[in-house]
mmJSON file of the N, C-alpha and C atoms, coordinates in Angstrom:
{"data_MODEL":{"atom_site":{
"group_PDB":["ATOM","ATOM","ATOM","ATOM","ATOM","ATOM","ATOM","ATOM","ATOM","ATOM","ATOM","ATOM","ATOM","ATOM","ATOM","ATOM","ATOM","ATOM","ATOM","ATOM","ATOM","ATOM","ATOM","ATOM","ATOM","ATOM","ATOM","ATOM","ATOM","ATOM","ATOM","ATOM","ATOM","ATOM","ATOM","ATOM","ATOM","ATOM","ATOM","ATOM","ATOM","ATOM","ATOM","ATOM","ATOM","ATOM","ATOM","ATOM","ATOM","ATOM","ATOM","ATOM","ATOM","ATOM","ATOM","ATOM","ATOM","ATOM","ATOM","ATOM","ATOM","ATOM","ATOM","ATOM","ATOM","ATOM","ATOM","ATOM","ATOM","ATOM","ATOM","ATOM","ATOM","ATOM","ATOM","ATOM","ATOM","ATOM","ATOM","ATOM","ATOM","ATOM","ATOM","ATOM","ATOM","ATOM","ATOM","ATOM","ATOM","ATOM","ATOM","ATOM","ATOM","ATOM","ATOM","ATOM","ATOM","ATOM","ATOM","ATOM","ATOM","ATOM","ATOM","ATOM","ATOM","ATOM","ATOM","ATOM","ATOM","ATOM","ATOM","ATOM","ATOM","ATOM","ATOM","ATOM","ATOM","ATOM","ATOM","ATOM","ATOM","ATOM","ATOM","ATOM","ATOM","ATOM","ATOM","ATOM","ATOM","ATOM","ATOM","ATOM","ATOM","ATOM","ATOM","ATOM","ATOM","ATOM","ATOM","ATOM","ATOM","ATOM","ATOM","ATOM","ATOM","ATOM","ATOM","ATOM","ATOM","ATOM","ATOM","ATOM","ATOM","ATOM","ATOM","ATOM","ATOM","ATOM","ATOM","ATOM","ATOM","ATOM","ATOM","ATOM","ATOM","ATOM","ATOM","ATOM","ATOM","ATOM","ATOM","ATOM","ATOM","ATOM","ATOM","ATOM","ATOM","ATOM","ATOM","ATOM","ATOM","ATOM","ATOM","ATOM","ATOM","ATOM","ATOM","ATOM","ATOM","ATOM","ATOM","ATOM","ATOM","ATOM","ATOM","ATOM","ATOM","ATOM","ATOM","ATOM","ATOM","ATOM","ATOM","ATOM","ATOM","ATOM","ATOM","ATOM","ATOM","ATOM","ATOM","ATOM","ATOM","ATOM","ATOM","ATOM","ATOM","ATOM","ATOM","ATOM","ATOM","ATOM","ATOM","ATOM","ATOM"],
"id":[1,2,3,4,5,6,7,8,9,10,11,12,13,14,15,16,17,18,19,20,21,22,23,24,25,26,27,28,29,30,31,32,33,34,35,36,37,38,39,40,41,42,43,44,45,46,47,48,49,50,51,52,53,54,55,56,57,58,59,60,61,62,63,64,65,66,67,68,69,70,71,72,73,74,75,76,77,78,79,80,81,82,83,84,85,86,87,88,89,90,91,92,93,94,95,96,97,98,99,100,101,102,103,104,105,106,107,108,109,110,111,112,113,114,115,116,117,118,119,120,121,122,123,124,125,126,127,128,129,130,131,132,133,134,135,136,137,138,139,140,141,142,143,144,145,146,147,148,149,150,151,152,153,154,155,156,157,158,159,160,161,162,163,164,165,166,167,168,169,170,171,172,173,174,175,176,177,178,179,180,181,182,183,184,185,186,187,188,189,190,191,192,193,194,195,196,197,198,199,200,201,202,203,204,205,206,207,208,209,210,211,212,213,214,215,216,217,218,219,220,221,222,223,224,225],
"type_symbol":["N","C","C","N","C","C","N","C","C","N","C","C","N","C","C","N","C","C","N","C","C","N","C","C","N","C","C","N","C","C","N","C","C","N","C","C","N","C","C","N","C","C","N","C","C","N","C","C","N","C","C","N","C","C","N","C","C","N","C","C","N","C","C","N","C","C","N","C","C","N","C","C","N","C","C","N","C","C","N","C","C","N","C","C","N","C","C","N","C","C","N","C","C","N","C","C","N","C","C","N","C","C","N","C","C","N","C","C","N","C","C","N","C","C","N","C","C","N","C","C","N","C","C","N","C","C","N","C","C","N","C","C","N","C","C","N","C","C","N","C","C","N","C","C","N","C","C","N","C","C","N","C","C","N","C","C","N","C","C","N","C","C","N","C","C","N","C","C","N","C","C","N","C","C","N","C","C","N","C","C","N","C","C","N","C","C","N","C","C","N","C","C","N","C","C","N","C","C","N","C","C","N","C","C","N","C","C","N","C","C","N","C","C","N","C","C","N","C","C","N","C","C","N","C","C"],
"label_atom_id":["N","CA","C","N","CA","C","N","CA","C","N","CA","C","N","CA","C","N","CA","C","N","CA","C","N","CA","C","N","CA","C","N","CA","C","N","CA","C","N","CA","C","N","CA","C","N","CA","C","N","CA","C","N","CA","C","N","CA","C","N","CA","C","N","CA","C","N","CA","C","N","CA","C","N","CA","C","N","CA","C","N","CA","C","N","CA","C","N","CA","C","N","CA","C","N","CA","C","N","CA","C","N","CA","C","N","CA","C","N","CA","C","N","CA","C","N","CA","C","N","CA","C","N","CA","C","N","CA","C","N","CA","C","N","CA","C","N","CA","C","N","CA","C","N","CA","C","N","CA","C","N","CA","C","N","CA","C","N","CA","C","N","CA","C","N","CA","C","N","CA","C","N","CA","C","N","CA","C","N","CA","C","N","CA","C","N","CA","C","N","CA","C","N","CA","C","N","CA","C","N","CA","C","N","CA","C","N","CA","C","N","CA","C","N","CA","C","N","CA","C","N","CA","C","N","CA","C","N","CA","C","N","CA","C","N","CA","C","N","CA","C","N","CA","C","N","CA","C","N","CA","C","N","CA","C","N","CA","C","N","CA","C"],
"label_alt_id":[null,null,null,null,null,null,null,null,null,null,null,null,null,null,null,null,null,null,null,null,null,null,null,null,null,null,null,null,null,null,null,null,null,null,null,null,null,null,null,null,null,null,null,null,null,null,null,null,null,null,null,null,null,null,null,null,null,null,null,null,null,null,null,null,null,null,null,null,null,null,null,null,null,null,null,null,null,null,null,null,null,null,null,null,null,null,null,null,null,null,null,null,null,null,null,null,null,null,null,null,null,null,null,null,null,null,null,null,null,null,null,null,null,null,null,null,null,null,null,null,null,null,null,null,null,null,null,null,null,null,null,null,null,null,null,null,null,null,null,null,null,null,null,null,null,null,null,null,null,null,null,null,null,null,null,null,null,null,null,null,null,null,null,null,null,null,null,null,null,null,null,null,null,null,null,null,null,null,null,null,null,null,null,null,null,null,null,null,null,null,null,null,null,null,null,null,null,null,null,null,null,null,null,null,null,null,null,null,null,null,null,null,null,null,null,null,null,null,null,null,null,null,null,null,null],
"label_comp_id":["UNK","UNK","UNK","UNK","UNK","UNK","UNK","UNK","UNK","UNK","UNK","UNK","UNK","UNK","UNK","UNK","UNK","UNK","UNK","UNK","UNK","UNK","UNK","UNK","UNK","UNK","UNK","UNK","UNK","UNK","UNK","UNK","UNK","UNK","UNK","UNK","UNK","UNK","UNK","UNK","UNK","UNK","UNK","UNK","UNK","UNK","UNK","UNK","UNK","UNK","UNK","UNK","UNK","UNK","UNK","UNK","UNK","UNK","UNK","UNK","UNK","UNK","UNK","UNK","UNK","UNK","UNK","UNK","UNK","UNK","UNK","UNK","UNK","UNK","UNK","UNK","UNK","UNK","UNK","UNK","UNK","UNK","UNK","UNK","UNK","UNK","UNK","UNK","UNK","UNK","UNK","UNK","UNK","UNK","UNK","UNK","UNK","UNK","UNK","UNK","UNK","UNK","UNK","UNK","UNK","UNK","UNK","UNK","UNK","UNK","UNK","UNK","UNK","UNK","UNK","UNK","UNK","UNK","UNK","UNK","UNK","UNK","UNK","UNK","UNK","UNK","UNK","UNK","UNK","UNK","UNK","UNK","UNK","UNK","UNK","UNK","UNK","UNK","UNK","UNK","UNK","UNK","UNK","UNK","UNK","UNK","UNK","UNK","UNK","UNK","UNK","UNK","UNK","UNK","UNK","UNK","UNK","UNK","UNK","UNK","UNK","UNK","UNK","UNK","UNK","UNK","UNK","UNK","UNK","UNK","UNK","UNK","UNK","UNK","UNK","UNK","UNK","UNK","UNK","UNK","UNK","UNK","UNK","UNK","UNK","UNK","UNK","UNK","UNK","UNK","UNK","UNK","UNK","UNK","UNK","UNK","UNK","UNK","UNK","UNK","UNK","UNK","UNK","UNK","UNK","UNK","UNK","UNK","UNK","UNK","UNK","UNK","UNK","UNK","UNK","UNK","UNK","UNK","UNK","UNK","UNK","UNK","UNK","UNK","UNK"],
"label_asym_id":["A","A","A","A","A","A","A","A","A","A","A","A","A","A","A","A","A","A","A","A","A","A","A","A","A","A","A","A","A","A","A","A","A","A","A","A","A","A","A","A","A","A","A","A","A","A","A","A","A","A","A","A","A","A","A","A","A","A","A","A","A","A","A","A","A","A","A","A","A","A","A","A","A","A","A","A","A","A","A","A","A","A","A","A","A","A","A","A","A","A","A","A","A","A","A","A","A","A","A","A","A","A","A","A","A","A","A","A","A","A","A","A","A","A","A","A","A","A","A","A","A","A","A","A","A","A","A","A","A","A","A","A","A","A","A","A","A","A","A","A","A","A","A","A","A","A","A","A","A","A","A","A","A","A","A","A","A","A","A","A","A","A","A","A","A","A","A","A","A","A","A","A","A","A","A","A","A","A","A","A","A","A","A","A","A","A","A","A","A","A","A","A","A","A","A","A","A","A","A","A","A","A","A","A","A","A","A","A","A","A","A","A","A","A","A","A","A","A","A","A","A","A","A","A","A"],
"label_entity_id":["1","1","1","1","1","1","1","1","1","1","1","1","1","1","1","1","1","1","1","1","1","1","1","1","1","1","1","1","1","1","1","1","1","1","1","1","1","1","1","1","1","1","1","1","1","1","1","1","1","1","1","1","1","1","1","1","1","1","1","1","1","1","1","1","1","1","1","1","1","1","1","1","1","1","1","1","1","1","1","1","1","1","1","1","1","1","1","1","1","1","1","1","1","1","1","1","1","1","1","1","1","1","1","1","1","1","1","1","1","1","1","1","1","1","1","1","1","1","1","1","1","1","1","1","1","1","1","1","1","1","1","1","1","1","1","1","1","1","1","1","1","1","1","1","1","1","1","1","1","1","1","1","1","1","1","1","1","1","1","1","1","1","1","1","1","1","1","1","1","1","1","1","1","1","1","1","1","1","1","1","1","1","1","1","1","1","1","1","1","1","1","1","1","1","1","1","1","1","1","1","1","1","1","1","1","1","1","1","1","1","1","1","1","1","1","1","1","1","1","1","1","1","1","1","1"],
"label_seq_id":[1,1,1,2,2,2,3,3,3,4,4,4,5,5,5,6,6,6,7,7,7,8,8,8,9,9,9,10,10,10,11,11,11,12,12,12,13,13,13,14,14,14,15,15,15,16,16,16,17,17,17,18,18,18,19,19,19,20,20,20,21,21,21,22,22,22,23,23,23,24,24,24,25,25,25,26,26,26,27,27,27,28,28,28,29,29,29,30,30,30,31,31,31,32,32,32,33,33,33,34,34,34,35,35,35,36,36,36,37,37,37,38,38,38,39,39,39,40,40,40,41,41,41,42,42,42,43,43,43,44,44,44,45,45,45,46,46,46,47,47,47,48,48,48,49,49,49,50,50,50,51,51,51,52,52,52,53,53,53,54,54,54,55,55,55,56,56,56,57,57,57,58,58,58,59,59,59,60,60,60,61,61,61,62,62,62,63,63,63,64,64,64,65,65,65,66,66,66,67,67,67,68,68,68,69,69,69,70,70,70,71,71,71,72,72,72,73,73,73,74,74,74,75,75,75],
"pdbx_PDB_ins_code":[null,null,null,null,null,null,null,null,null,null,null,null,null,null,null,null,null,null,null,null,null,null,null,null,null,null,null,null,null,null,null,null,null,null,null,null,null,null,null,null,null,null,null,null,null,null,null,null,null,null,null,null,null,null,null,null,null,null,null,null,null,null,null,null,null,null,null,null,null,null,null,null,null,null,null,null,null,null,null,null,null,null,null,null,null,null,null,null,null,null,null,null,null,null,null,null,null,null,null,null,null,null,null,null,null,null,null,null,null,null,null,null,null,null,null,null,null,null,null,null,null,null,null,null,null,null,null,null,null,null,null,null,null,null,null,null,null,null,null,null,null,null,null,null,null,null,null,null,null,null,null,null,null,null,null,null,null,null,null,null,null,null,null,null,null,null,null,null,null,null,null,null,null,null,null,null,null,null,null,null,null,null,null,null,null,null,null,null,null,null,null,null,null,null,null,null,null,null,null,null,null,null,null,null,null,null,null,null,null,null,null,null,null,null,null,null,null,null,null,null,null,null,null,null,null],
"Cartn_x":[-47.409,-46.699,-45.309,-44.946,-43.789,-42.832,-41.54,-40.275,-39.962,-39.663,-39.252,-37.742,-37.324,-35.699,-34.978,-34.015,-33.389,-32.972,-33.281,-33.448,-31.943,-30.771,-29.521,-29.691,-28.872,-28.952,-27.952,-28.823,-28.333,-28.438,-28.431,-28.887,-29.914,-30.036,-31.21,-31.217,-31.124,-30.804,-32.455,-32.828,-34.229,-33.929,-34.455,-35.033,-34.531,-33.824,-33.625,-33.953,-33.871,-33.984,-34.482,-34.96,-35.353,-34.172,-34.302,-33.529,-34.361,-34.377,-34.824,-33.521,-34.731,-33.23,-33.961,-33.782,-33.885,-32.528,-32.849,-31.957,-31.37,-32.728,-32.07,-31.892,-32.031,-30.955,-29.78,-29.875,-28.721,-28.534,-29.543,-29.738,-29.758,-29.32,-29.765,-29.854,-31.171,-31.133,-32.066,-31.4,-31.794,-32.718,-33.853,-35.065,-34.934,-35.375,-35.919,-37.193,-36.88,-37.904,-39.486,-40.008,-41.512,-42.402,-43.163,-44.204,-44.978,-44.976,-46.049,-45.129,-44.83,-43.63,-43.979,-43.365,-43.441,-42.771,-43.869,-42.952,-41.232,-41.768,-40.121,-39.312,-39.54,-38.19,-37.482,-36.614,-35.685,-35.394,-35.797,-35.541,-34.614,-33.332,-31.847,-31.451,-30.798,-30.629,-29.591,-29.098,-28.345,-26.796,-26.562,-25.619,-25.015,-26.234,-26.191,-26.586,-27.324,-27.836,-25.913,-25.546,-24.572,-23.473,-23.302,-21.982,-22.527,-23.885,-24.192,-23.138,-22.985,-21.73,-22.874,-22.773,-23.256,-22.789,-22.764,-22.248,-21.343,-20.428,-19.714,-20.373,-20.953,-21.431,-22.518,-22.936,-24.141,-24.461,-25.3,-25.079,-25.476,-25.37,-25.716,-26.132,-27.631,-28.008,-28.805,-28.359,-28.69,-29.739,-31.094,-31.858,-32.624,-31.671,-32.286,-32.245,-32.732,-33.017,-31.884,-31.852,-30.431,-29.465,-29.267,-27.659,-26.928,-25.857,-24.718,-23.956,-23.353,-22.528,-21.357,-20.614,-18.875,-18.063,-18.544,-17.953,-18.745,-17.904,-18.65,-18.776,-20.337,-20.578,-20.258,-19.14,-18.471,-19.604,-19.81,-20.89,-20.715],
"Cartn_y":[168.511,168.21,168.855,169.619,170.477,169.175,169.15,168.255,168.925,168.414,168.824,169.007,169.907,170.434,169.24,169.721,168.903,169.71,168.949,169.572,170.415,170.003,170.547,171.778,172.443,174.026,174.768,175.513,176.434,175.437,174.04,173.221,173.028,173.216,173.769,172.849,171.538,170.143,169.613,168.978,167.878,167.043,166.582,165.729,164.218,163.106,161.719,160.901,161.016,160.388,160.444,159.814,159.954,159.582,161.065,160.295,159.978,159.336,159.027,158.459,158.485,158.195,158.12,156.821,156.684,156.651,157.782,158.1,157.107,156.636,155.559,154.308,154.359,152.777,153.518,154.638,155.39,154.808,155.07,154.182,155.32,155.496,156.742,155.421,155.8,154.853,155.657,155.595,156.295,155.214,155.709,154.81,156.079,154.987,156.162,157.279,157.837,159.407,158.797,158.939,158.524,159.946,159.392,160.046,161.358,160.784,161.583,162.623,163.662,163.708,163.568,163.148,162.386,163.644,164.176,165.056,164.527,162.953,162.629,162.191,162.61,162.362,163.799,163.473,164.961,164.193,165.104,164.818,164.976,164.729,164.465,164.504,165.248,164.803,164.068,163.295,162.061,162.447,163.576,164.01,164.325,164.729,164.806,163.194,162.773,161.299,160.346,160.308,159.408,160.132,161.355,161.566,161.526,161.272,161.11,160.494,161.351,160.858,160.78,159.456,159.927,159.856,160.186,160.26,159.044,158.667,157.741,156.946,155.558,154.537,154.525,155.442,154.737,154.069,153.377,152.756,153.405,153.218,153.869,152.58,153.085,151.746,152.667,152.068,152.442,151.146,152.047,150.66,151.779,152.14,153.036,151.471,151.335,150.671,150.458,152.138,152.616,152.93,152.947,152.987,151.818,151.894,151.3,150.682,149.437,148.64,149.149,149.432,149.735,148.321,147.222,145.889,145.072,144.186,143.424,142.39,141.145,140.768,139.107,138.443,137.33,135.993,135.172,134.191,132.685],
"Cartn_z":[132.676,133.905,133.857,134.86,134.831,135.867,135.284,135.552,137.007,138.121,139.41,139.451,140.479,139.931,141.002,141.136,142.145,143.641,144.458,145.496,146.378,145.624,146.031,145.895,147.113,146.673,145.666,145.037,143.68,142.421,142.635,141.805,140.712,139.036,138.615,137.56,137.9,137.212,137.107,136.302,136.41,137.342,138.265,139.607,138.504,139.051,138.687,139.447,140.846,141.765,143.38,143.811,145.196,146.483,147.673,148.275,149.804,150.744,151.534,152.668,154.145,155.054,155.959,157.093,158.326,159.555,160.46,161.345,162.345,162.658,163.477,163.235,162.043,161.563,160.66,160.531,160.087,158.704,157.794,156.302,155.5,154.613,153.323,152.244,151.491,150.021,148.856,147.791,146.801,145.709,145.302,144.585,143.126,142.397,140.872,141.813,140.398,140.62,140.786,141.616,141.759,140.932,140.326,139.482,140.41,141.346,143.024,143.708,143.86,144.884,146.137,147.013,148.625,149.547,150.401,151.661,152.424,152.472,152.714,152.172,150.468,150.32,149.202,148.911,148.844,147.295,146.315,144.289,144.528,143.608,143.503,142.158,141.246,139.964,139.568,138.409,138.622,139.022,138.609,139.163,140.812,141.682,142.894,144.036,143.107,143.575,143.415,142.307,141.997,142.671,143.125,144.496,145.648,146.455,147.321,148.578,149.397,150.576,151.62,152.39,153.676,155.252,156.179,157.395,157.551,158.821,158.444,159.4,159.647,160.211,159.502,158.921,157.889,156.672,156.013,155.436,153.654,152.578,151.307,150.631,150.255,149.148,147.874,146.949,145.714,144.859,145.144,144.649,143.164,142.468,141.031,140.137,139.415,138.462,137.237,137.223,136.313,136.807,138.076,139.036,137.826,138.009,137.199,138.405,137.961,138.598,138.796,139.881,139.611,139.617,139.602,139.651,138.877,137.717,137.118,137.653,137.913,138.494,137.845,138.64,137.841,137.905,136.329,136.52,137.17],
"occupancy":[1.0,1.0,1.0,1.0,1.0,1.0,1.0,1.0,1.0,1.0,1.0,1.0,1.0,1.0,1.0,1.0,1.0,1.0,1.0,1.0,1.0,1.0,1.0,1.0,1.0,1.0,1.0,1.0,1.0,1.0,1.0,1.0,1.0,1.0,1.0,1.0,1.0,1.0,1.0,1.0,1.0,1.0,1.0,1.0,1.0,1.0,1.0,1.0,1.0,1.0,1.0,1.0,1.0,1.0,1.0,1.0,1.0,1.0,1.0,1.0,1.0,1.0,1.0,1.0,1.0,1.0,1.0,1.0,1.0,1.0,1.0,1.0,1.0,1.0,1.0,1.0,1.0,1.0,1.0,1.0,1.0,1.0,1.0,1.0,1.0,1.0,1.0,1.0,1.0,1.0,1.0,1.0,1.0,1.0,1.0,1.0,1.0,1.0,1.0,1.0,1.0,1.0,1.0,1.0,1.0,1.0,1.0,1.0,1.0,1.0,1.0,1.0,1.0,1.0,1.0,1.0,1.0,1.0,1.0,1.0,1.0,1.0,1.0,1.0,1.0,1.0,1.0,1.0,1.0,1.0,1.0,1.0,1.0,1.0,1.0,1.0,1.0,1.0,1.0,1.0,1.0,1.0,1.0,1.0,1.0,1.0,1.0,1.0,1.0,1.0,1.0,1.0,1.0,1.0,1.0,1.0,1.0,1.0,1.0,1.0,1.0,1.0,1.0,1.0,1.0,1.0,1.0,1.0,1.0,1.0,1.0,1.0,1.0,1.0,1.0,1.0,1.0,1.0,1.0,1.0,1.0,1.0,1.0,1.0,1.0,1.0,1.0,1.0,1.0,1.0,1.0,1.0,1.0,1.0,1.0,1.0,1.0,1.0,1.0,1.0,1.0,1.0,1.0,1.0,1.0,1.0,1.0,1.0,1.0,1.0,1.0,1.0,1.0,1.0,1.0,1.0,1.0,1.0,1.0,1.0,1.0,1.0,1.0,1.0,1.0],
"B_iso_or_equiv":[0.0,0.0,0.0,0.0,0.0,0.0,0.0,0.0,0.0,0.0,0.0,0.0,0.0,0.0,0.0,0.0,0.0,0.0,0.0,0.0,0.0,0.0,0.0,0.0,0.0,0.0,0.0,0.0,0.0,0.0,0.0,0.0,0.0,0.0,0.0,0.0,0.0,0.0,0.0,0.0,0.0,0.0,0.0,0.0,0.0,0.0,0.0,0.0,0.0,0.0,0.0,0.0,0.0,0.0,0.0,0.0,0.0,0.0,0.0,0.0,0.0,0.0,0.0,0.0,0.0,0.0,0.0,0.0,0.0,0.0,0.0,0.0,0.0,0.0,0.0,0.0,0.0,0.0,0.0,0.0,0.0,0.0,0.0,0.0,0.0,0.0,0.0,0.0,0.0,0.0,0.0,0.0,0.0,0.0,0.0,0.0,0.0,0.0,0.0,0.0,0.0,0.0,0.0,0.0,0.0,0.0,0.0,0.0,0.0,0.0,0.0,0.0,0.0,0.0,0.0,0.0,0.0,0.0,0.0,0.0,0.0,0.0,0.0,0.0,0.0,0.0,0.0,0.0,0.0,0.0,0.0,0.0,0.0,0.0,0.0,0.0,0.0,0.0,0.0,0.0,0.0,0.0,0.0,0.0,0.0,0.0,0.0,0.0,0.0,0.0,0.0,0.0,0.0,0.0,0.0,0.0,0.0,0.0,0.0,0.0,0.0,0.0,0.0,0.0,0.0,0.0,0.0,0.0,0.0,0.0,0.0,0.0,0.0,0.0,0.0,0.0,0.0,0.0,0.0,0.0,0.0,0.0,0.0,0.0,0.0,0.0,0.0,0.0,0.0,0.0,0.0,0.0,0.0,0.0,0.0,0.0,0.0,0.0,0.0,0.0,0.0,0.0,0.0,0.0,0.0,0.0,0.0,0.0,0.0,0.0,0.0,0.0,0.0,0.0,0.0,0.0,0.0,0.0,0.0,0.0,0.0,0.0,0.0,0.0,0.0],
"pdbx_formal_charge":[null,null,null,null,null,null,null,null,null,null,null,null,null,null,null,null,null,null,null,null,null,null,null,null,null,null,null,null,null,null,null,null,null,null,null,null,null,null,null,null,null,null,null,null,null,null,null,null,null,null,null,null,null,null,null,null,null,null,null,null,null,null,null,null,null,null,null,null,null,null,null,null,null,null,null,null,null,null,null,null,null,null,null,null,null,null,null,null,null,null,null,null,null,null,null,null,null,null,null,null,null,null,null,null,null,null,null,null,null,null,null,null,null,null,null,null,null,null,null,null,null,null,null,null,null,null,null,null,null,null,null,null,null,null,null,null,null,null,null,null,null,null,null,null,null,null,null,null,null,null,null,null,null,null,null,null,null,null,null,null,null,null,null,null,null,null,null,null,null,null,null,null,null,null,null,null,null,null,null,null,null,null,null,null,null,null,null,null,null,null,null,null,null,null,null,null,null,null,null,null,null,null,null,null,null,null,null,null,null,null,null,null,null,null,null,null,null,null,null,null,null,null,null,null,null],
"auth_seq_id":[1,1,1,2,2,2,3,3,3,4,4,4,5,5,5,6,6,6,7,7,7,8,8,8,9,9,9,10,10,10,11,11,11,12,12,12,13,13,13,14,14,14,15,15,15,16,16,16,17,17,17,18,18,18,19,19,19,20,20,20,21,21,21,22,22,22,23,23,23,24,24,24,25,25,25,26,26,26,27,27,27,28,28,28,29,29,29,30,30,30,31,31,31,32,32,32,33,33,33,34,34,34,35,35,35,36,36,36,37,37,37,38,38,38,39,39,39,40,40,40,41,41,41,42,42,42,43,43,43,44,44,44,45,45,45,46,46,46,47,47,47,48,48,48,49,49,49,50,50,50,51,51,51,52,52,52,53,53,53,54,54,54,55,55,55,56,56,56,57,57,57,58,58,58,59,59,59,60,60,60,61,61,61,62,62,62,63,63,63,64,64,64,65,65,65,66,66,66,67,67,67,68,68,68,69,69,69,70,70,70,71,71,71,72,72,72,73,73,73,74,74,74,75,75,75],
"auth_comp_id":["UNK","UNK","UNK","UNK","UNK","UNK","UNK","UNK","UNK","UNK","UNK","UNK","UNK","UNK","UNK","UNK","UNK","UNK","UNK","UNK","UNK","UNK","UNK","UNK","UNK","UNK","UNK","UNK","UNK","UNK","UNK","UNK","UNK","UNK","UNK","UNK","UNK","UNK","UNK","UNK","UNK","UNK","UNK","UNK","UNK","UNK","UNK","UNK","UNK","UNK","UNK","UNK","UNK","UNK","UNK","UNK","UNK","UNK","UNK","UNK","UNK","UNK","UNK","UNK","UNK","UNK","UNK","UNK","UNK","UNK","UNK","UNK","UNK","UNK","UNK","UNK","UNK","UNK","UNK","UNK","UNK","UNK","UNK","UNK","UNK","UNK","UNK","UNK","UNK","UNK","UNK","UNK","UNK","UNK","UNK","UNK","UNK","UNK","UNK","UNK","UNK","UNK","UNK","UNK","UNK","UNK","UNK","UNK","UNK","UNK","UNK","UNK","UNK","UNK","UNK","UNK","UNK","UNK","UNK","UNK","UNK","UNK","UNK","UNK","UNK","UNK","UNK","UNK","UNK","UNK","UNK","UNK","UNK","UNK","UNK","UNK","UNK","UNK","UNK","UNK","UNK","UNK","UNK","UNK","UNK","UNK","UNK","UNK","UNK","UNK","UNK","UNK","UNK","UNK","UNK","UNK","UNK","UNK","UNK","UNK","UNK","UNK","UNK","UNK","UNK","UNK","UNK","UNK","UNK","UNK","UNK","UNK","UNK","UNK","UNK","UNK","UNK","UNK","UNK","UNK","UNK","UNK","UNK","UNK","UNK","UNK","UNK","UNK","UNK","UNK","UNK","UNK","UNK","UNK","UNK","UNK","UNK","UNK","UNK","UNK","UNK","UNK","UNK","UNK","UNK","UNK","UNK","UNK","UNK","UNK","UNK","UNK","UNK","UNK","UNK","UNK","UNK","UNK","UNK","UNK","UNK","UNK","UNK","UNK","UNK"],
"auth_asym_id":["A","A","A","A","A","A","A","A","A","A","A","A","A","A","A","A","A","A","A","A","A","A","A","A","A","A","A","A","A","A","A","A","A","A","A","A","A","A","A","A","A","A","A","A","A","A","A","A","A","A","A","A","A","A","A","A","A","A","A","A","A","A","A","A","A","A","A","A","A","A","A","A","A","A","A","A","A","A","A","A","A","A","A","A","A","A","A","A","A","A","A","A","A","A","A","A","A","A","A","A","A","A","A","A","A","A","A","A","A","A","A","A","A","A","A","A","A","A","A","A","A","A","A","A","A","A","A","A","A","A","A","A","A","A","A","A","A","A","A","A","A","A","A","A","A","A","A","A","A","A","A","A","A","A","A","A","A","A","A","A","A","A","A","A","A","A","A","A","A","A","A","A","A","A","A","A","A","A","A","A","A","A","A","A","A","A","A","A","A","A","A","A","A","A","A","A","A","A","A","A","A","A","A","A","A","A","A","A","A","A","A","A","A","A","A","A","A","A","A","A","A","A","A","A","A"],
"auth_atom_id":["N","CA","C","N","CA","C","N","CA","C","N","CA","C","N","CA","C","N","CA","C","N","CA","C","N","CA","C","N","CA","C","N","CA","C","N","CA","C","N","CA","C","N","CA","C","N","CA","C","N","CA","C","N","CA","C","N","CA","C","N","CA","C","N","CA","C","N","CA","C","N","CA","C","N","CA","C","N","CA","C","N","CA","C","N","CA","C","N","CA","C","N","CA","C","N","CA","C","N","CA","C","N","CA","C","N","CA","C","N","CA","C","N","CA","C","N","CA","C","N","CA","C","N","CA","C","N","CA","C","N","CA","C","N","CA","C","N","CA","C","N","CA","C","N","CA","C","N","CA","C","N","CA","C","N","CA","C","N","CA","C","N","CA","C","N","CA","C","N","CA","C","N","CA","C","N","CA","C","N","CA","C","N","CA","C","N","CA","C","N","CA","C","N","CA","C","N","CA","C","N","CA","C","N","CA","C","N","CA","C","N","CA","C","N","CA","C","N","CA","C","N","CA","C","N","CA","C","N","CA","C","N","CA","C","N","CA","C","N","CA","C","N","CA","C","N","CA","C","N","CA","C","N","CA","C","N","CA","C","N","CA","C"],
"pdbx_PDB_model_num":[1,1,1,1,1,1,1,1,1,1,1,1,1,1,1,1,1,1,1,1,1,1,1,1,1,1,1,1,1,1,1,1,1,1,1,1,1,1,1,1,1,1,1,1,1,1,1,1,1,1,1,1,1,1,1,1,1,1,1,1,1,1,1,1,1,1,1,1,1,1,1,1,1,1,1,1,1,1,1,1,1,1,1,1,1,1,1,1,1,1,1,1,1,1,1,1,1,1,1,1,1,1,1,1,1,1,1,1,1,1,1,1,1,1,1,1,1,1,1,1,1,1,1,1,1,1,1,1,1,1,1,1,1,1,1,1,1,1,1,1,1,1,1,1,1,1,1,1,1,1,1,1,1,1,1,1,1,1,1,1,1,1,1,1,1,1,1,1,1,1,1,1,1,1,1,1,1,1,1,1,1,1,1,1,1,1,1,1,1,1,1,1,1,1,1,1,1,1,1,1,1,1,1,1,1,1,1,1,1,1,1,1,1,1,1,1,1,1,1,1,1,1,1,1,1]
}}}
């Protein structure tokens, strides 16, 4: 099985992550790398996945498994 690149251009990174996006709820959310690759969604490597900017009124969810917290979560 050959490793998928990442879909940024000139980008020649291993694929980490999935990105996906609905327009009209104006959602971008990034999932781990699925085993299958999916027509809709766009590989990302962790580098391009973890600066992900998106439009402004929309929303960014990070549901990776291995996304990292930027806030520790008080008990």
């Amino acid at each position: 099985m050959t490793a998928r690149q990442c879909a940024h251009t000139t980008c020649i990174a291993e694929a980490d992550a999935c990105l996906r996006f609905d327009y009209s709820a104006r959602a971008a959310w990034l999932d781990d790398l699925e085993t299958a690759e999916s027509p809709e969604a766009y590989d990302l490597c962790a580098v391009h996945a973890d600066g992900l900017v998106v439009p402004v009124g929309w929303s960014r969810t990070d549901r990776r498994v291995s996304a990292r917290s930027l806030f520790h979560q008080a008990s």
